[in-house]
Every structure is written in structure tokens, then in C-alpha cells.
N, C-alpha and C positions, 0 to 999 in steps of 0.2 A: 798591343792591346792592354789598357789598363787595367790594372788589377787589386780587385774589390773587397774588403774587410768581409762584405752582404752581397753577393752577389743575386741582383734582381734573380735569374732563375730559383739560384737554391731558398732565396726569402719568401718566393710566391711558393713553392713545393712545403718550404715546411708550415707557411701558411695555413694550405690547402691541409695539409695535415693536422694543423692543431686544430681548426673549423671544425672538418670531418669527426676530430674525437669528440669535441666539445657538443656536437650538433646532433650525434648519438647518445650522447648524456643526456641532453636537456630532452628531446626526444621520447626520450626512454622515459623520462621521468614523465613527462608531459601525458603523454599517451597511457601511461599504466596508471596516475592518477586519477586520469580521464575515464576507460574502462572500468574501473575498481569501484568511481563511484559508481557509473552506470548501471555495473554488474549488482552491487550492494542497494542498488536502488529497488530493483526491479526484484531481489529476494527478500527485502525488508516489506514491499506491496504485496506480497505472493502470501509471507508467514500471518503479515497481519490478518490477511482473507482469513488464513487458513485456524487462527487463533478465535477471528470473530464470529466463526461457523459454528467453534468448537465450543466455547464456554458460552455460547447462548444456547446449550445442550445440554450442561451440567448444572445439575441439581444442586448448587455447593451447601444446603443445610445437611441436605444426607447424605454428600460425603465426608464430612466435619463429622457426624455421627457414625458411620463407618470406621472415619480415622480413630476415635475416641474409643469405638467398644473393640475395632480388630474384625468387625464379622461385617462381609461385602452382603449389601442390599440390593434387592434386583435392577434398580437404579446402576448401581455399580457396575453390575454384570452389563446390564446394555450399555453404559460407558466404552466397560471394554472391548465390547464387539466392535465399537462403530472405533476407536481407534485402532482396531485389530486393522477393518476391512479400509479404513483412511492408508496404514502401512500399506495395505498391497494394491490401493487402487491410484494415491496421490505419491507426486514425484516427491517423499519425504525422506530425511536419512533414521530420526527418530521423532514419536509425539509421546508425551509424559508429563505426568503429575507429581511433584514432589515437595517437602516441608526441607529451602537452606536451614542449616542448625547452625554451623559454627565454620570456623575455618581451623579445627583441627587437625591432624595429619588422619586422621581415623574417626571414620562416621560423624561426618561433616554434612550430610543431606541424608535427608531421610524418603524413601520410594511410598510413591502411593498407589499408581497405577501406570503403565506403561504398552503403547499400542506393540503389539507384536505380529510380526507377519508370517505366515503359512510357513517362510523357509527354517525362521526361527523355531518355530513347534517341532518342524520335523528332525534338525540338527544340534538344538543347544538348548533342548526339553529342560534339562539341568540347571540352568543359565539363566533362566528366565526369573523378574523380578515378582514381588508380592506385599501384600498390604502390609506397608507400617516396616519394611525393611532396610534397614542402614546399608549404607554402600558400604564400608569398610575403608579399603584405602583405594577405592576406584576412582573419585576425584583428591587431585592436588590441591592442597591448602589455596593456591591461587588463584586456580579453578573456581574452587569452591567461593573465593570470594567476589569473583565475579558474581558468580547466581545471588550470593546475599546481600550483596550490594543492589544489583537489580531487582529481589523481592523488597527491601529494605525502602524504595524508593516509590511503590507502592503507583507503578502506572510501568507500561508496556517498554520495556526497554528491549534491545540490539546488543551483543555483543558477539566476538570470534572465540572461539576455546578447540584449543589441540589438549588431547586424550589417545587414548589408547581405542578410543572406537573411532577415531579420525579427525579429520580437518575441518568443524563445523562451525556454518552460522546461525546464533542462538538467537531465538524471539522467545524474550518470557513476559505471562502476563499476570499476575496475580489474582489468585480469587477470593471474592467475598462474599459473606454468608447473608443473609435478609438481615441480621442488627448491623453490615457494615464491618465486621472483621475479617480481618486476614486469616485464610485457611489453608491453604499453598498455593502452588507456583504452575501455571500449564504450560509448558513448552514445546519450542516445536524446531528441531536443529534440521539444516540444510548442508548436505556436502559441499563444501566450497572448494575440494580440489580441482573441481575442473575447471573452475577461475583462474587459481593459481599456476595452472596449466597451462590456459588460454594466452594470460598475460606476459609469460617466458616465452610462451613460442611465438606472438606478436613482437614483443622485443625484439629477438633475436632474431626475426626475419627481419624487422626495418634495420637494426645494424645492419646486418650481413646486407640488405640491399643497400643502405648506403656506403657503405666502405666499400663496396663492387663499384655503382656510380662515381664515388669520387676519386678512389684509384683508375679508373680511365681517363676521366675531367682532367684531374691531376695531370699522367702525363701527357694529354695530349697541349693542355695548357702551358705545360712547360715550356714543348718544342714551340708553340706557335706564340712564346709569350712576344721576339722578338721582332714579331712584323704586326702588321695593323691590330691596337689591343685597345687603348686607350677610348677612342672617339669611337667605337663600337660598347664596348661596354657601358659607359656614361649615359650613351641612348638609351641602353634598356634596364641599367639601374635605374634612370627617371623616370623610368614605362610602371618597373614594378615598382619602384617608392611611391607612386600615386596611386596606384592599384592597392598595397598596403594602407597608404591613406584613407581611401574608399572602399576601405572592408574593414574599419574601426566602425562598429553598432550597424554596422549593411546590416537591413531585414530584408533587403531585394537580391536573390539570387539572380537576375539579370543583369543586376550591375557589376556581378561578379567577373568584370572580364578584362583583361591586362592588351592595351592596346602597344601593342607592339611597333616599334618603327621600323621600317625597311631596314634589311642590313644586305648587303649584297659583299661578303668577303668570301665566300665559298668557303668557309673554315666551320671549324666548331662553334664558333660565337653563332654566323648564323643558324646553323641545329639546335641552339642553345635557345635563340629567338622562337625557334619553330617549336622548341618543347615547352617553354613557357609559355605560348598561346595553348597548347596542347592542355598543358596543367589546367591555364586558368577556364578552361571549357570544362574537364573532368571536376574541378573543384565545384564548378556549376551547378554540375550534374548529382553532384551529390551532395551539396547547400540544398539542391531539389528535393531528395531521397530522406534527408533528415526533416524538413521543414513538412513534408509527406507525410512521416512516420509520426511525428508529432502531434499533429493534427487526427491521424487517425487513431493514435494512442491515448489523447484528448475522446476524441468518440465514444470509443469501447469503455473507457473510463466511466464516463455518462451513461450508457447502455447497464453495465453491471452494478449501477446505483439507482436504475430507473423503473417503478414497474409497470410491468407490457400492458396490463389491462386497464391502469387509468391514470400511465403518465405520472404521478406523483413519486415520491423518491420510495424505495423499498428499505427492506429488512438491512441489507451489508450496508446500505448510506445510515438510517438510524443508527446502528452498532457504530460506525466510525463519526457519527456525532455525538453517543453519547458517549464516548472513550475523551473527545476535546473538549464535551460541556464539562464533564467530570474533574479534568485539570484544570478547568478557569473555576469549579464552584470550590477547587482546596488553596485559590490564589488568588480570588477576587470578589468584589463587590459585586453580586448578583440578585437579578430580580426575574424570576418567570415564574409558572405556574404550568403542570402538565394537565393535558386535557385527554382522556382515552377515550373512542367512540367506538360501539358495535354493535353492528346492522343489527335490526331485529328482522324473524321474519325471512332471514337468506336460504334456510334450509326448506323453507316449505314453499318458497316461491318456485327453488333449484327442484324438490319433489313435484311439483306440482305442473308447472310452466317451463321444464326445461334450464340446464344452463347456461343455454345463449340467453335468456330473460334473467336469469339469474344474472349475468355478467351484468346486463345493461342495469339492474337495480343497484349493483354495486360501483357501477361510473354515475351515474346521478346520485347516490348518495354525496361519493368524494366529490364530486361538482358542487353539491351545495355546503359540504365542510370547507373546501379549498376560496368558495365565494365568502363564505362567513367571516371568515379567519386569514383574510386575504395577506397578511402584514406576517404571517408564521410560519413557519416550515411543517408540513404534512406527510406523514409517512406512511404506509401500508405493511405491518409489521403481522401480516396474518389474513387470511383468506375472506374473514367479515371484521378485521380493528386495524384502527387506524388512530396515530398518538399526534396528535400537534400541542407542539414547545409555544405557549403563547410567550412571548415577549415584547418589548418594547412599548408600539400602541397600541396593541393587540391585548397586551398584559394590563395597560393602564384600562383599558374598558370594557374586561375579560367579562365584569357581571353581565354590563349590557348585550355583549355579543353572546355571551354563553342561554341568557332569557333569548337573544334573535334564535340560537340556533333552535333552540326547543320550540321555539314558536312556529318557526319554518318546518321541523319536521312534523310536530302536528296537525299543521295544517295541510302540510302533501300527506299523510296516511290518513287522512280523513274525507280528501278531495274523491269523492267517487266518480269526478268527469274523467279519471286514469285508469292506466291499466291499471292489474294489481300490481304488478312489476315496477309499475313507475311509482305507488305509493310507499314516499321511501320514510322509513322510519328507524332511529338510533336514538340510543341508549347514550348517556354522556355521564363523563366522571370525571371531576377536577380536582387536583392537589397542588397546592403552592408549592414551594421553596424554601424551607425553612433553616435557613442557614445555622443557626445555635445546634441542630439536632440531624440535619440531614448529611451526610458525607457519601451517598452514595444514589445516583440516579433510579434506581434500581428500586428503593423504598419512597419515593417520592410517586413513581407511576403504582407502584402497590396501593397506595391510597389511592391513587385515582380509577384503578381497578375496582378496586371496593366499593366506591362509590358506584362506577356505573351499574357495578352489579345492583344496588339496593335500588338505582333508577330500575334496570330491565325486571327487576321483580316487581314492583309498582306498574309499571309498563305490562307485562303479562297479566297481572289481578285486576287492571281495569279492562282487559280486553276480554277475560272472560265475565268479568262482569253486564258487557257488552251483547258479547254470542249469547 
């Protein structure tokens, strides 16, 4: 018997061994990428919610006056309730308000208000932070420069920070005062140890399952390397090398399926045929389950941007458009104009006719704003106001369209062949864009607030001029 430098056995074993290690690495890496973004995905969607709940709640001129005298105004006081009662009702680790200072070693960020929850009151009474208080050395200079990098940048950043209060993911957003300045920072940290968790105990289960699988493969492939190996395996490497081919960009989980050739050796290679059709049916199954989830995660997406009563986009879709109008008017050439509308007339129809009649006058309102202004995005930011972004053609023929709309609603609150309910009537306020002077959306819809106000008072003193 001749005898081999390499012998085919022990080359195919340590083969099979280097694979297996290498196949665990790449694995590992793959997979924990993979969840990590997932995982970071889906808590970055979560803080945003939870940041654009929060600062379209705070008052930021009288917290800046707050900051400035040291004495909390009842504004503040309900601040802190509603982050009190967010601690004990939302899955958060902490929510807070603070001013990054420096990256000192010492008193590097300064507290401004911070949600506290029920367990906190009753065991770390002592512990607890207050207006206008320096941390000391509770953040690390690193730390700390995270936060001040992300107030510094002055739009909603992400980042991780390990502390002494744990392993968390940070969402800070910055706030600004009605002129447009920086007044602190809201933040809202998320535990991420059980990510961290998640992702080692994944790993280490697909290790431990593969080195179990391939130490069997292994020996059994050793002993049976030296009878029928060759013209079986080559069939079903060509089975899966085309099956791999046709799942480069597959959108069809049906095509997902590895056609296996006959193999009749009664050995492992056939078990082997028999578990790759196995695989590529289970892969199927859940191409299925993900292409499912997406589509229904797509949905709900839609669902919690849409409002129930007249279909146009609500409050959380305004807030996360004006958070990316906001980035394109400090980076680009821009032209729109905000348009504010609010029903007149909702509260006495609701007193008077009910509000099932009430609903129905505020779906024919938005019918006839959404028909006007067909070319612009329409939002429902309030039980009778509704904001549409004119842009584009919409923006180029804003006077003409803005005359149609008033003409349109005057002439339905005057029609007496309708109900009252259907005689729909709004109040309208327009503010451009002015780029030299505007830096923040925020004062741009305040002009147009203003305006319609001085419409619905002209609107009311003609209608009692009227009665």
C-alpha cells in the first residue's frame, strides 16, 4: 500500500476542519451584523416615536426661562409628570433634558429635568437630579463628548454609551426656542443589554450547532470517503451551485428550491441530498415569514402615520417630515410656503348636531383642502388644523389656489341647500420660506398661525355682522 505525504483521508478531515472553523467565523460575523443592525433598527424607529411625542410637548421658550432664572414654571412641573408617568408606563431605561458643556473630567453636562419613576422616589429620594445641576464626574470626558458632538450637530443623532447606569442606546434631539436657538438636548436612552445578550447566545448556539453537525459529517465522511464519493457529490454540488445561482436578487420564495438529483448509495451523501431538499424547503418557508413580516411592518408603518378619520397623514408623519424638511432647508436650495387651516364653526356644530355630524364636517373640509392643493402633502396636526407644505406646482400657483380655496369655502358656508354640517368653512394662513431668516420650521408655521388667526377674526365679525 502506498504511502502518502497527504493522505486523501487525513486531507479531507482537516479539510472539513478548517471549513467548520472558518464557517463559524464568517457566520458569526454575518449573523451578529445582521441582527445588530435589525435590533438597532427597530430601537432607533421606537426613540424617534418616542422623542417626537415628547418635544412637540415642551414649551422650549419657558424652559430656556426656567434654565436662566433656576425657578421651575408650571409648564415644567407638567413636563415632569408626563416624563415621570412615560418612566413607568414606556419600555424606557431613562428620558431627560440636559445642556452638553464641555468634555471636562468634571461637570461636563449640565441636568435640566429628568423622568423619574415611582421605584426611583421611593429608594434613591437622595439621588435624584434638579434644575440647572452639574453631574460632577458621572459622565466620562468620552462620554461626554459624545453628547456634545451630537447637540453640536444640531439634528437627531444615535449613539451607544456604557456608564455606570448601564449599557445604553442614546437618541438625542436638540431643542429650539421660537428665535431658532439652541436650548438643550432631550434624550431618551434604551437598555441594550439584552441585545448584547441575544447576539452571544445566537452565536454561540449556531457554533455549538455547527461544530456538533460537522464533527459527525466529518467522521462519517472520512470512513465512507473511500467508496462511491466523487459522482455523487458533483451531482449535488451542481444541484446547489444553481440553486445558489437562482437566489442571487430571487424576490420569489418559490423559486427558492434546490432540485436535487437522485442519489441511491444508501450512505450519507444520500441523507445529505435528503437534507438539502429539507433545507431548501425550510429556507422557503421562511423567505416566506420575512417577505410576510415586511409587508406587514410596511402596513402598521402606514397605519401609525395615517389619520383614522380622514385618511390624510397625522401628527407622528408631520413631526418626522418636519425633522427632514428641517435638514434639507440648513443644506439646500428651497422653495415652499406653509399653509395652516382651521375649521370654523367645529365646536358648535359638535354642541349642537352631535359628533358623528361633527366628524362628517371635518372629512368634507379635508376633501376640499386635499382637492385644492392636490400637488402637496396634507396633515391633520389637531382635532380642527390641518398644515399643507405647498411646494413645487402647488407652490408656483399658491396665490391662485389659496383665492380657489377661500372661494370654495365660501361659497359651501353660504350654500343653504346643506346641511349645517356640510357648510364647511376654514380659516387659512400662509407663510413662505424665507431662507436669509428662517432656520427653523417651527417659526415659519407661526406666521401662518397668525395669519389665519387674523382671517378667523374677520371670519367671526362678518358673521355676526350677519346674525
Amino acid at each position: 500500500m502506498a504511502k502518502y505525504k497527504k493522505p486523501l483521508r487525513r486531507s479531507l478531515l482537516a479539510g472539513i476542519v478548517v471549513f467548520i472553523l472558518l464557517l463559524c467565523v464568517v457566520l458569526s460575523v454575518v449573523q451578529t451584523a445582521h441582527y445588530r443592525a435589525m435590533y438597532f433598527e427597530q430601537y432607533e424607529h421606537y426613540i424617534k416615536n418616542v422623542l417626537s411625542f415628547v418635544s412637540g410637548a415642551i414649551d422650549v421658550d419657558d424652559l430656556r426661562v426656567c434654565m436662566e432664572t433656576g425657578v421651575e414654571s408650571e409648564k415644567f412641573h407638567e413636563l415632569h409628570a408626563m416624563l415621570d408617568h412615560l418612566r413607568d408606563t414606556v419600555n424606557l431605561h431613562f428620558i431627560y433634558v440636559i445642556v452638553p458643556l464641555n468634555t471636562e473630567p468634571m461637570d461636563n453636562i449640565k441636568n435640566v429635568i429628568a423622568g423619574v419613576s415611582r421605584e426611583e422616589y421611593e429608594t434613591i429620594p437622595d439621588q435624584l437630579v434638579y434644575l440647572n445641576m452639574l453631574t460632577g464626574d458621572s459622565y466620562s470626558p468620552a462620554t461626554a463628548k459624545k453628547y456634545l458632538d451630537a447637540y453640536n450637530s444640531g439634528r437627531l443623532t444615535f449613539f451607544e454609551e456604557r456608564s455606570q447606569w448601564g449599557d445604553d442606546y442614546t437618541g438625542l434631539l436638540p431643542l429650539y426656542d421660537s428665535q431658532g436657538s439652541k436650548v438643550a438636548a432631550l434624550c431618551v436612552d434604551i437598555d441594550i443589554r439584552e441585545i448584547h445578550e441575544a447576539l452571544m447566545k445566537n452565536v454561540l448556539g449556531m457554533v455549538g450547532m455547527i461544530l456538533l453537525l460537522g464533527a459527525g459529517f466529518a467522521a462519517a465522511f472520512t470512513l465512507w470517503a473511500s467508496r462511491n464519493l466523487t459522482a455523487p457529490i458533483e451531482q449535488l454540488e451542481d444541484s446547489v451551485a444553481k440553486f445558489a445561482a437562482n437566489c442571487d436578487d430571487q424576490k420569489n420564495p418559490e423559486a427558492l428550491v434546490i432540485d436535487v438529483p437522485p442519489i441511491e448509495t444508501d450512505n450519507e451523501v444520500a441523507s445529505l441530498a435528503h437534507a438539502v431538499a429539507k433545507m431548501s424547503e425550510a429556507m422557503r418557508g421562511y423567505v416566506q415569514n420575512i417577505v410576510y413580516t415586511e409587508s406587514e411592518l410596511a402596513r402598521m408603518i402606514v397605519l401609525a402615520n395615517k389619520d383614522a378619520l380622514t385618511s390624510v397623514r397625522n401628527k407622528n408623519a408631520y413631526d418626522a417630515y418636519a425633522i427632514e424638511l428641517e435638514s434639507k432647508m440648513r443644506g439646500g436650495d428651497l422653495r415652499f410656503a406653509m399653509l395652516m387651516a382651521d375649521l370654523n364653526h367645529l365646536k358648535r356644530i359638535n354642541d349642537t348636531y352631535g359628533h358623528e355630524s361633527g366628524d362628517i364636517y371635518i372629512q368634507r373640509c379635508c376633501k376640499l383642502i386635499c382637492e385644492i392643493f392636490d400637488h402637496s402633502p396634507v396633515f391633520r396636526i389637531g382635532g380642527d388644523e390641518f398644515v399643507v407644505v405647498l411646494q413645487g406646482q402647488d407652490y408656483e400657483n399658491r396665490d391662485a389656489l389659496i383665492r380657489k380655496a377661500r372661494d370654495t369655502f365660501r361659497a359651501a358656508s353660504l350654500d343653504k341647500s346643506l346641511q349645517p354640517w356640510e357648510r364647511c368653512s376654514v380659516s387659512i394662513g400662509v407663510s413662505e420660506y424665507q431662507p436669509d431668516t428662517d432656520s427653523r420650521l417651527e417659526a415659519i408655521l407661526a406666521r401662518a398661525d397668525k395669519n389665519m388667526y387674523t382671517e378667523k377674526e374677520r371670519i367671526k365679525a362678518d358673521d355676526a355682522v350677519k346674525s
